[in-house]
C-alpha positions in Angstrom: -11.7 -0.4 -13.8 -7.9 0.6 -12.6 -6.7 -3.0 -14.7 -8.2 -2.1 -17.6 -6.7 1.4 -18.5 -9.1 3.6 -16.8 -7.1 5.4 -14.4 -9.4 8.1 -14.1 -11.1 6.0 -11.0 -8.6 7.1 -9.0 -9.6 10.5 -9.3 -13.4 9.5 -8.2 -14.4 11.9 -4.7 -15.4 9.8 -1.8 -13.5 6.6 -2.4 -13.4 5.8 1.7 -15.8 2.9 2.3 -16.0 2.0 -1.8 -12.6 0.1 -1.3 -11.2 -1.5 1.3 -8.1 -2.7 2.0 -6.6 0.4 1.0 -5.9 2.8 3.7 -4.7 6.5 3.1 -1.8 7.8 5.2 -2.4 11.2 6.4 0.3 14.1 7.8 -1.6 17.2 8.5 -4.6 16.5 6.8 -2.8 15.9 3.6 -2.9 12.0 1.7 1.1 11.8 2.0 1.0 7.7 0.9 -1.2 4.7 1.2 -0.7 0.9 2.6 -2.8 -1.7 0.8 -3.5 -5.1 1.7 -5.5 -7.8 0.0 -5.6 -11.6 0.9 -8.9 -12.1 3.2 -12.0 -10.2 3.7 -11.7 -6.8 2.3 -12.9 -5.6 6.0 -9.9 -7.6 8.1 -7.5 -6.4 4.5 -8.1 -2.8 6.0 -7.6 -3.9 9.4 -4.4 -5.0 8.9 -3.6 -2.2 6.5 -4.5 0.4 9.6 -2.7 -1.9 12.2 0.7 -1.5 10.1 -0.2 2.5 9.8 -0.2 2.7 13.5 3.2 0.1 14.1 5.1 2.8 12.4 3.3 5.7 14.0 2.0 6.8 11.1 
């Protein structure tokens, strides 16, 4: 939906579990940035998307 001009996705409530891969990066409760990853199984993409989160203490 994103690819094809509707931007207005992003702005869906609830996205955790609808996507993976993506992985928010929080700073007192706030959304301050995101890491995504995509390559394997959307599962191990979010994996690896949390592992590099945590390697910069994130």
């Amino acid at each position: 939906m994103i690819n094809a001009g509707r931007y207005s996705f992003l702005s869906a409530p609830a996205l955790q579990g609808m996507l993976e891969g993506g992985v928010p990066i929080l700073r007192d409760g706030q959304v301050v940035g995101a890491v995504g990853v995509s390559g394997a199984k959307s599962s191990e993409d979010a994996e690896v998307a949390r592992a590099g989160i945590a390697a910069l203490s994130l």
